[in-house]
N, C-alpha and C positions, 0 to 999 in steps of 0.2 A: 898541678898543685892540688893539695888536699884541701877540699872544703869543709872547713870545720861544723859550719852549719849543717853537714848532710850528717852525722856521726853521732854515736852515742857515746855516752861514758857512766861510768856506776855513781854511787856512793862518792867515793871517796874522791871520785877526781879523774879516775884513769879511762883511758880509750878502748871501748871494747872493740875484740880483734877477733877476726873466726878465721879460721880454714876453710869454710862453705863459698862455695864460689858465687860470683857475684852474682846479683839480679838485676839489678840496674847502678845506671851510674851519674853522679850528683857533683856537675860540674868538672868530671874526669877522676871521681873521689868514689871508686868501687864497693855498692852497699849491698851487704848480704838480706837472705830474706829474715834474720833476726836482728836487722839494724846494724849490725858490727861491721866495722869495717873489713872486706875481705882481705884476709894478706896469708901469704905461704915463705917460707924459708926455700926456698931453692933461688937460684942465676937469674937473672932478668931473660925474655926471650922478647921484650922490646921496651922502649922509652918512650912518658910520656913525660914533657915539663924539669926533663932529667930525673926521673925517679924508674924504677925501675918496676916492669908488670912480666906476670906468667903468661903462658899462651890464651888462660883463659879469661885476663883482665885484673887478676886479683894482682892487689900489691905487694912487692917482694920484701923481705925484711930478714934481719938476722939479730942475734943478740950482741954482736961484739961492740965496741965502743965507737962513736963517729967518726968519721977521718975531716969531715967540714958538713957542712950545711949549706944547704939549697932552698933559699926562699922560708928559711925559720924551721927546717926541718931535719933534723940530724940525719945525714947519709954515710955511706964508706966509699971508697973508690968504684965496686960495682955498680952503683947507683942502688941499692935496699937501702930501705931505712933502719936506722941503727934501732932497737926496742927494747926495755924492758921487757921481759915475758913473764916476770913471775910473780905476776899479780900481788906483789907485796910491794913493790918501790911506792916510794911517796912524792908526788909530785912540788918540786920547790919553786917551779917559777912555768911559766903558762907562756909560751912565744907564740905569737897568730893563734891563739886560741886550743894550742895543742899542751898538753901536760909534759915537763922535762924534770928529769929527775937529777939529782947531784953530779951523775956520771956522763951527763949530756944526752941519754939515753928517751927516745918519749915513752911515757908509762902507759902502762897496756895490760888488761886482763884479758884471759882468753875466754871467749865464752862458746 
């Protein structure tokens, strides 16, 4: 599960997200060494909490819209988290402390 407390977010609300793999990890929640939460667009190559990690820890995610949710967190059948990517969604309601946008999507800027 994502701990929200290990994570950054901007201005406006959103979850910052890198591609940089992770450096440490904060409750099972993969933190880059710019505070962002690690995550990549490819397949899961294991599961933690049913969410879905790459080989090197970082969290798997893709843009399309969620299929259900896992513990307040929008997924799809592979287990990635469903995301906004483009750093313009506006977050309308906040589950477990993550930002969700109209489309069920969590909001996310890349950084």
């Amino acid at each position: 599960m994502i701990n929200v407390g290990a994570l950054a977010f901007d201005a406006a609300g959103r979850l910052k997200l890198t591609a940089s793999a992770p450096v440490n990890f904060n409750g099972g929640t993969p933190i880059a060494a710019n505070t962002g939460l690690a995550g990549v667009v490819t397949a899961p190559a294991f599961f933690l909490g049913g969410l879905g990690y790459d080989a090197t820890g970082a969290i798997c995610y893709v843009s399309a819209a969620p299929t259900f949710w896992n513990g307040g967190i929008p997924v799809n059948n592979s287990g990635q988290i469903c995301a906004d990517i483009t750093g313009t969604a506006t977050p309308v309601v906040w589950i477990n402390g993550l930002p969700i946008d109209s489309t069920g999507k969590l909001v996310t800027v890349v950084v």
